[in-house]
KOLGU-4560 file (N, C-alpha, C; in nm, 3 decimals, padded with zeros to 5 digits):
<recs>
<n_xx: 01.403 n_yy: 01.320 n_zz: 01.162 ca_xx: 01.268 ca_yy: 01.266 ca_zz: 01.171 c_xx: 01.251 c_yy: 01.154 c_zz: 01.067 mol: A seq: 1 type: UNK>
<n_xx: 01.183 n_yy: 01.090 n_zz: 01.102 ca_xx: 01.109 ca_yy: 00.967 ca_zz: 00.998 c_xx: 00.945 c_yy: 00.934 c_zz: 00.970 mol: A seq: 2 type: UNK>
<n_xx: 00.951 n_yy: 00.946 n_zz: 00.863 ca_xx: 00.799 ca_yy: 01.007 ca_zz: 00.802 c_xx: 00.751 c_yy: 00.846 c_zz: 00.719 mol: A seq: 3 type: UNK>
<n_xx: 00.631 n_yy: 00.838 n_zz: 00.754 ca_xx: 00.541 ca_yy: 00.684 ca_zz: 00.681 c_xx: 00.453 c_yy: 00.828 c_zz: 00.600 mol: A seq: 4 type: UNK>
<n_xx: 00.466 n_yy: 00.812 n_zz: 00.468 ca_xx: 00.353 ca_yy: 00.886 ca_zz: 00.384 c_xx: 00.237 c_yy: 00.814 c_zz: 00.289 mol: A seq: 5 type: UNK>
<n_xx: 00.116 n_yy: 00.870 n_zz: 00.298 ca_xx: 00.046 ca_yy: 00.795 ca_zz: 00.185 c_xx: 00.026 c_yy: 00.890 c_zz: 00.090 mol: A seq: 6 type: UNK>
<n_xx: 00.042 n_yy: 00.851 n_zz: -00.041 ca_xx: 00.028 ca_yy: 00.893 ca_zz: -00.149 c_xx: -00.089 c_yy: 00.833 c_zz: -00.238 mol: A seq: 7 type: UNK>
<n_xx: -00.167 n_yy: 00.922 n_zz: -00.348 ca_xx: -00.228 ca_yy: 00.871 ca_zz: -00.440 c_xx: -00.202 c_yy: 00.887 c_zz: -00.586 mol: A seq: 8 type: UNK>
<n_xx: -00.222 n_yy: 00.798 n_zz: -00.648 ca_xx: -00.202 ca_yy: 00.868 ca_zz: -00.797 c_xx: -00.306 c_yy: 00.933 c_zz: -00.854 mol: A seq: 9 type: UNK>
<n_xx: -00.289 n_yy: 01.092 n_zz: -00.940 ca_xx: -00.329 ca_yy: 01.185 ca_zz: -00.993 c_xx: -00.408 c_yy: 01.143 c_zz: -01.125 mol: A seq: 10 type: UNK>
<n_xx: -00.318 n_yy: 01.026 n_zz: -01.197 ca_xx: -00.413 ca_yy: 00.975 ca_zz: -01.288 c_xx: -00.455 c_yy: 00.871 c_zz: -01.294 mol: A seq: 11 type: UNK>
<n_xx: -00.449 n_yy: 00.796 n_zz: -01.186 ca_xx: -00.501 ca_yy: 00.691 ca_zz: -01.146 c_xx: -00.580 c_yy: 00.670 c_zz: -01.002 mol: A seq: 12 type: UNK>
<n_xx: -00.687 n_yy: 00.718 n_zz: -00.937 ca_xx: -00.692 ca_yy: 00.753 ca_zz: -00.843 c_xx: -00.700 c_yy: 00.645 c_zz: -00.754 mol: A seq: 13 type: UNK>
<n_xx: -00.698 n_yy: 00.536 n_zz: -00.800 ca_xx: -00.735 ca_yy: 00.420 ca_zz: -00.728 c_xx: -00.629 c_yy: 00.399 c_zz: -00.689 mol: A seq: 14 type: UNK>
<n_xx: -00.476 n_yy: 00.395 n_zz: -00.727 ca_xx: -00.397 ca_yy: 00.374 ca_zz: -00.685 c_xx: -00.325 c_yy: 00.428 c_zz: -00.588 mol: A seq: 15 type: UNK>
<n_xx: -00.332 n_yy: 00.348 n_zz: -00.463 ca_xx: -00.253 ca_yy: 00.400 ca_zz: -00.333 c_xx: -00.067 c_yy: 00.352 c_zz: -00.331 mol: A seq: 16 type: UNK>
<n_xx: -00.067 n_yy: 00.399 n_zz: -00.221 ca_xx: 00.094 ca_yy: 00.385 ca_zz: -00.170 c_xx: 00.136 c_yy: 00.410 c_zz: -00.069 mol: A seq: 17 type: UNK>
<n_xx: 00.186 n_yy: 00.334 n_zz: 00.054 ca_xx: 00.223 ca_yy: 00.424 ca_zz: 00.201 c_xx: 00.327 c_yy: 00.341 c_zz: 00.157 mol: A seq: 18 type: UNK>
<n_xx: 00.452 n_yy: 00.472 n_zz: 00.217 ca_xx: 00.586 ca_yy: 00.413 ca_zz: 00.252 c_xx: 00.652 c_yy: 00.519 c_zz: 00.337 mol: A seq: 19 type: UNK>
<n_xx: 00.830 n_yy: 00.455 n_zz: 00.327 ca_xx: 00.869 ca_yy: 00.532 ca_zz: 00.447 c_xx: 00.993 c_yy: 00.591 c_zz: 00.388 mol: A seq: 20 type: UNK>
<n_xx: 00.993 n_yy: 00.695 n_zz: 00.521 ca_xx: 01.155 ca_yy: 00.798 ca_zz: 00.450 c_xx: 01.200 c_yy: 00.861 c_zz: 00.590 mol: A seq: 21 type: UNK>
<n_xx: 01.319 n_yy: 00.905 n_zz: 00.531 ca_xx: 01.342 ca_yy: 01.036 ca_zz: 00.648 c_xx: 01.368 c_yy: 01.177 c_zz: 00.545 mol: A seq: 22 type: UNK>
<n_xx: 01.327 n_yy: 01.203 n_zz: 00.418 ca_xx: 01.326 ca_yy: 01.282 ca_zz: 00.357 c_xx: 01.203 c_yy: 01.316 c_zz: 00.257 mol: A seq: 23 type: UNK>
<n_xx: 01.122 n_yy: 01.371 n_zz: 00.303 ca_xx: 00.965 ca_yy: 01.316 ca_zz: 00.236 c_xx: 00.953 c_yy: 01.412 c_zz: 00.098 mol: A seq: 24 type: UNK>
<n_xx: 00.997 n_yy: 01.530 n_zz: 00.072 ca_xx: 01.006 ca_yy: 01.569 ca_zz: -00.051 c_xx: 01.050 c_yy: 01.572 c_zz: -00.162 mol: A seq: 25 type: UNK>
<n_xx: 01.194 n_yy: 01.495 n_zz: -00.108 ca_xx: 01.284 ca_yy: 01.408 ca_zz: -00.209 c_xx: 01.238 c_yy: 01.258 c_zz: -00.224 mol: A seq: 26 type: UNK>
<n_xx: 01.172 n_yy: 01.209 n_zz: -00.184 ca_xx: 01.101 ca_yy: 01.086 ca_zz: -00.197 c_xx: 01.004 c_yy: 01.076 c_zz: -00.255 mol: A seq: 27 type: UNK>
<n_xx: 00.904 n_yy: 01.210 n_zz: -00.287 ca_xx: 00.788 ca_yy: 01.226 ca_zz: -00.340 c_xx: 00.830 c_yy: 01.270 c_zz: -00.480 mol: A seq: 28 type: UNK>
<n_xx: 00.933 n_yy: 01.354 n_zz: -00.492 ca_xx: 00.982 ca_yy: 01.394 ca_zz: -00.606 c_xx: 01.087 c_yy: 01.269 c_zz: -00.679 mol: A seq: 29 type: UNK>
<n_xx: 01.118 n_yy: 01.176 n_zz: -00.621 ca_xx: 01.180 ca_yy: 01.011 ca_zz: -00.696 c_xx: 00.994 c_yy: 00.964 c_zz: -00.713 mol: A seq: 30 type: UNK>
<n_xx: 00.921 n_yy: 00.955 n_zz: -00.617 ca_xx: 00.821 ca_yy: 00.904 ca_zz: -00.713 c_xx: 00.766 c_yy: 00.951 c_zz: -00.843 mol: A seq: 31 type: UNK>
<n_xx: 00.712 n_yy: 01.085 n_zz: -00.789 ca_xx: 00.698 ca_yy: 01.170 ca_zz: -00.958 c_xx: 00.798 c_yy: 01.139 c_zz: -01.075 mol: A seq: 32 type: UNK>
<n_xx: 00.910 n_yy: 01.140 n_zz: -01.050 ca_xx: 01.033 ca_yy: 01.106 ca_zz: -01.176 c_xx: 01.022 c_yy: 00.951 c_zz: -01.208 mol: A seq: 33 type: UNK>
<n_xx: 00.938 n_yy: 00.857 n_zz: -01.141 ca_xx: 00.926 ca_yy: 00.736 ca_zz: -01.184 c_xx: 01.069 c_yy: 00.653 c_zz: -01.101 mol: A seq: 34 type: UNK>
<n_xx: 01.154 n_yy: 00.727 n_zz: -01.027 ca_xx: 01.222 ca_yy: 00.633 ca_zz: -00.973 c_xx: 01.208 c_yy: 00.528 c_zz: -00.857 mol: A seq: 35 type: UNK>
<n_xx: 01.107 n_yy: 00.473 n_zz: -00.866 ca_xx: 01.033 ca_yy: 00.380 ca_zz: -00.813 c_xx: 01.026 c_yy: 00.231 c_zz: -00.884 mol: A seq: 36 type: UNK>
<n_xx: 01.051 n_yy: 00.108 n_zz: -00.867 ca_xx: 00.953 ca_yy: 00.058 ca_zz: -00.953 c_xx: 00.792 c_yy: 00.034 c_zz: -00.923 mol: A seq: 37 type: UNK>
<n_xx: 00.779 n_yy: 00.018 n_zz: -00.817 ca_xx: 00.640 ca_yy: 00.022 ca_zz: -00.775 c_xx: 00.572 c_yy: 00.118 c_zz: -00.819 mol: A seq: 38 type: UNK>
<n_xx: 00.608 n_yy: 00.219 n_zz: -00.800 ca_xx: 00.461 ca_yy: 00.368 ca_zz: -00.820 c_xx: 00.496 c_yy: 00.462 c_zz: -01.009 mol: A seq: 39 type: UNK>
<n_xx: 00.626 n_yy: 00.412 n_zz: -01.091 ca_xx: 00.637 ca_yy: 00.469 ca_zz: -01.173 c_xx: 00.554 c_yy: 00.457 c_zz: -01.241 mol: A seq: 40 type: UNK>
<n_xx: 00.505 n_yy: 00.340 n_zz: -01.335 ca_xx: 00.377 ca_yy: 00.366 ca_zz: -01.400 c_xx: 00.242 c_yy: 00.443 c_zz: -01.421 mol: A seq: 41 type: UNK>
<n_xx: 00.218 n_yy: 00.488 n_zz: -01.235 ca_xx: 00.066 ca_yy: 00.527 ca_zz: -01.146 c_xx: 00.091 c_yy: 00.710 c_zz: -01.149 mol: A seq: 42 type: UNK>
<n_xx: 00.228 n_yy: 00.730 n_zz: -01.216 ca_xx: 00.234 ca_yy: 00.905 ca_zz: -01.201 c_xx: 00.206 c_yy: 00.942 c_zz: -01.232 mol: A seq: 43 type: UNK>
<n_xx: 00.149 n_yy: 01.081 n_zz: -01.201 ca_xx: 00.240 ca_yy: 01.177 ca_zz: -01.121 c_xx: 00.106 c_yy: 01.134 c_zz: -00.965 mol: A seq: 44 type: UNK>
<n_xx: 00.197 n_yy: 01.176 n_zz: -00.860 ca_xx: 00.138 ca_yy: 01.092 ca_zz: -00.704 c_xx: 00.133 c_yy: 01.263 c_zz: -00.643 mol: A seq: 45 type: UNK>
<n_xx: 00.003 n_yy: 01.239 n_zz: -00.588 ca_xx: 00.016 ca_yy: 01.357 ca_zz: -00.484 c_xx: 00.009 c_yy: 01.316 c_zz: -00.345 mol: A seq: 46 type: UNK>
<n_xx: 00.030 n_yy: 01.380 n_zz: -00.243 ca_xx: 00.071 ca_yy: 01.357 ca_zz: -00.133 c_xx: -00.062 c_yy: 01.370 c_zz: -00.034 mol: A seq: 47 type: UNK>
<n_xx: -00.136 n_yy: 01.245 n_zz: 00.025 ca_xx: -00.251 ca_yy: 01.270 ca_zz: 00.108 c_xx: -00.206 c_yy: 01.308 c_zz: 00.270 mol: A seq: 48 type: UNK>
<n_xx: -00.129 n_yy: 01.228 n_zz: 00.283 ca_xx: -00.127 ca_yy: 01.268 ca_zz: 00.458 c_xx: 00.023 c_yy: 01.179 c_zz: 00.458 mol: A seq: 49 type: UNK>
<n_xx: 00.093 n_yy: 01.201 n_zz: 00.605 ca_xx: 00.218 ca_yy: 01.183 ca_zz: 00.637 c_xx: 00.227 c_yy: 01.207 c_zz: 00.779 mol: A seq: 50 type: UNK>
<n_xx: 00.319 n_yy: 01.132 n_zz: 00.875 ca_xx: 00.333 ca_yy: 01.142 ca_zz: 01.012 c_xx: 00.459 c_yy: 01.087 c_zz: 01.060 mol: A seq: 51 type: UNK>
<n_xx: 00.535 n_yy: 01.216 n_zz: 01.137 ca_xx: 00.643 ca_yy: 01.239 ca_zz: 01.171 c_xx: 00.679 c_yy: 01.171 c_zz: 01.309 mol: A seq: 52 type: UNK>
<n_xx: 00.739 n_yy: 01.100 n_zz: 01.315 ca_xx: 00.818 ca_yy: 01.001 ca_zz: 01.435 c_xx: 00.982 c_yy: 01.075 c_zz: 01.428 mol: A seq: 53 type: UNK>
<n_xx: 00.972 n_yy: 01.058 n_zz: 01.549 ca_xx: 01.158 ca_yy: 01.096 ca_zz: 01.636 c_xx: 01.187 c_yy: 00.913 c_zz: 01.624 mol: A seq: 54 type: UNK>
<n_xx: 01.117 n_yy: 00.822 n_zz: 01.649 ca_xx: 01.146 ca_yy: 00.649 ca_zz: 01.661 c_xx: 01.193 c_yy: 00.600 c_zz: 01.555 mol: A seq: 55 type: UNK>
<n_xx: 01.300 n_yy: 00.546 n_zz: 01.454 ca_xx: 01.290 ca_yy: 00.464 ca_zz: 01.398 c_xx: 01.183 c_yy: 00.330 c_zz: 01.351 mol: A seq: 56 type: UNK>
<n_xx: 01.195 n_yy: 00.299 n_zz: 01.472 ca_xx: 01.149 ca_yy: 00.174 ca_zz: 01.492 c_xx: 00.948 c_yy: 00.150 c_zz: 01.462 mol: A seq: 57 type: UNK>
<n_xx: 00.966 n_yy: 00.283 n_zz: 01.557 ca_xx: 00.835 ca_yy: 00.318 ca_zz: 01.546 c_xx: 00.750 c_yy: 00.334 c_zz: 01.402 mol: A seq: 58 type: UNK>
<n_xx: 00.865 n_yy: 00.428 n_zz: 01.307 ca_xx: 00.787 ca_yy: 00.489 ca_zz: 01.185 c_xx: 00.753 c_yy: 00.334 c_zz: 01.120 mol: A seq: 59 type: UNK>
<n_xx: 00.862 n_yy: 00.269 n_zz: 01.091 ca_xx: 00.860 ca_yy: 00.115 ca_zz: 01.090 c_xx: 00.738 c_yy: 00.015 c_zz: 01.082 mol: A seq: 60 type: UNK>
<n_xx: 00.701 n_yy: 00.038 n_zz: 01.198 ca_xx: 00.587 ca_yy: -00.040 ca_zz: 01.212 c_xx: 00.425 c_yy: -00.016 c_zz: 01.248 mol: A seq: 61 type: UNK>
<n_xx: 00.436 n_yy: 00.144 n_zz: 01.218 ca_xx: 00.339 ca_yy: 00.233 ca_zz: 01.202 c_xx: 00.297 c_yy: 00.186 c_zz: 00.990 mol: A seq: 62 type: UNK>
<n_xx: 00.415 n_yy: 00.177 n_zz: 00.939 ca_xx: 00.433 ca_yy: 00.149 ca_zz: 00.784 c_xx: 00.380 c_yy: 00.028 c_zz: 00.783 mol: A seq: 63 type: UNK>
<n_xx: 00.445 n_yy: -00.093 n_zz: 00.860 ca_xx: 00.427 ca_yy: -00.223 ca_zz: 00.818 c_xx: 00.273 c_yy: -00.191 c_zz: 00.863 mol: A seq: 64 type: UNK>
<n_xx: 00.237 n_yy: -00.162 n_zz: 01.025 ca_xx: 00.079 ca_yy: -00.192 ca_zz: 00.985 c_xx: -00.012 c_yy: -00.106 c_zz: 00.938 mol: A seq: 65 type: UNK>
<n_xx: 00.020 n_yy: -00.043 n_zz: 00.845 ca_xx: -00.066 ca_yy: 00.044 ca_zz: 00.755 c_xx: -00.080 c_yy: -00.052 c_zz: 00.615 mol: A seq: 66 type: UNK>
<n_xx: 00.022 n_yy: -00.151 n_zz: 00.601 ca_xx: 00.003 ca_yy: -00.205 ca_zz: 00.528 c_xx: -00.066 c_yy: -00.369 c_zz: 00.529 mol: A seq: 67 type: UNK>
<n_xx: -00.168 n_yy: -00.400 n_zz: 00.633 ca_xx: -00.189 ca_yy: -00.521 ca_zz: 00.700 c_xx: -00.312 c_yy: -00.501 c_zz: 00.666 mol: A seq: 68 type: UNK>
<n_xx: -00.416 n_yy: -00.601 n_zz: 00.704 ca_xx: -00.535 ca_yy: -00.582 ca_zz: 00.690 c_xx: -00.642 c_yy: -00.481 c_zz: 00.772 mol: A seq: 69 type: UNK>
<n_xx: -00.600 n_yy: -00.475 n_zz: 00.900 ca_xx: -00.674 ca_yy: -00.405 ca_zz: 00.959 c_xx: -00.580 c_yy: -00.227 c_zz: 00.931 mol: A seq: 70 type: UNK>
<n_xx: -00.454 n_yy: -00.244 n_zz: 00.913 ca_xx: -00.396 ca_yy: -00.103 ca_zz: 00.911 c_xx: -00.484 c_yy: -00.061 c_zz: 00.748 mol: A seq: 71 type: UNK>
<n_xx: -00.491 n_yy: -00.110 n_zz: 00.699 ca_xx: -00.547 ca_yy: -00.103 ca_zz: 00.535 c_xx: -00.705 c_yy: -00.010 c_zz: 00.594 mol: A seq: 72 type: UNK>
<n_xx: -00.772 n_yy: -00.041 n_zz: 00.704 ca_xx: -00.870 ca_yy: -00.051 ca_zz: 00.686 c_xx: -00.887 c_yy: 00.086 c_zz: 00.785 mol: A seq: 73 type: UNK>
<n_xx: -00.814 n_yy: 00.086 n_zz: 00.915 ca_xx: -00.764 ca_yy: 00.242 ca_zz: 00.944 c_xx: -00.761 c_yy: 00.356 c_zz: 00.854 mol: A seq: 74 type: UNK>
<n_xx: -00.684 n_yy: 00.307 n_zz: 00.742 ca_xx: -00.632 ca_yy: 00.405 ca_zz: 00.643 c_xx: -00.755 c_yy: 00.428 c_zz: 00.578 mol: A seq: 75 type: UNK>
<n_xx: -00.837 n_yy: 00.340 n_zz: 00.501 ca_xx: -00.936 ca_yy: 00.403 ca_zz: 00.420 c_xx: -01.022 c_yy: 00.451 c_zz: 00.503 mol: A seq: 76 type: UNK>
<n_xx: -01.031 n_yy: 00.428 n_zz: 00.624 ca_xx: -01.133 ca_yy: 00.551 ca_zz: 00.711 c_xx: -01.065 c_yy: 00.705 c_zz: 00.779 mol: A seq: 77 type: UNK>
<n_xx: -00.970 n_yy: 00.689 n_zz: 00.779 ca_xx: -00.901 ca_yy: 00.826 ca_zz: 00.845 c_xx: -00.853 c_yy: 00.892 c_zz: 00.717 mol: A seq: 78 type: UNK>
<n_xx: -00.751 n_yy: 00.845 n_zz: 00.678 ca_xx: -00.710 ca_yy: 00.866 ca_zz: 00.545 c_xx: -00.711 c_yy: 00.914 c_zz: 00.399 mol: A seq: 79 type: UNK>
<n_xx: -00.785 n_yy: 00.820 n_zz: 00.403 ca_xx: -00.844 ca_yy: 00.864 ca_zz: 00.222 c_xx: -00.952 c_yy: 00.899 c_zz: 00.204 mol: A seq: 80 type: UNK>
</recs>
């Protein structure tokens, strides 16, 4: 499976994050450890929501437009 997750930071709450994996607990646990450069600073991240694709391609561009203007804007209404 391939998973697009959004995350927030715990001590930063403002700070978001969607990305992608095919291993979502080992990915959440490299963010917590700071092995990120993007999200290390914003830790420790808890996990808001996540959605499982069989598609490659699909999780892909479910990610890219979560990260667009109108996917941005999906997200803060379903989402967060």
């Amino acid at each position: 499976m391939f998973y697009v997750y959004l995350i927030r930071s715990k001590a930063h709450p403002g700070q978001r994050y969607v990305g992608f994996t095919t291993n979502l607990k080992a990915r959440i646990a490299t963010h917590n450890a700071g092995g990120s450069v993007h999200t290390a600073k914003f830790k420790p991240w808890t996990l808001v929501a996540y959605h499982a694709f069989a598609d490659k391609r699909k999780a892909q561009e479910f990610e890219h437009y979560l990260k667009t203007g109108s996917g941005k804007a999906f997200a803060n209404k379903r989402f967060w």
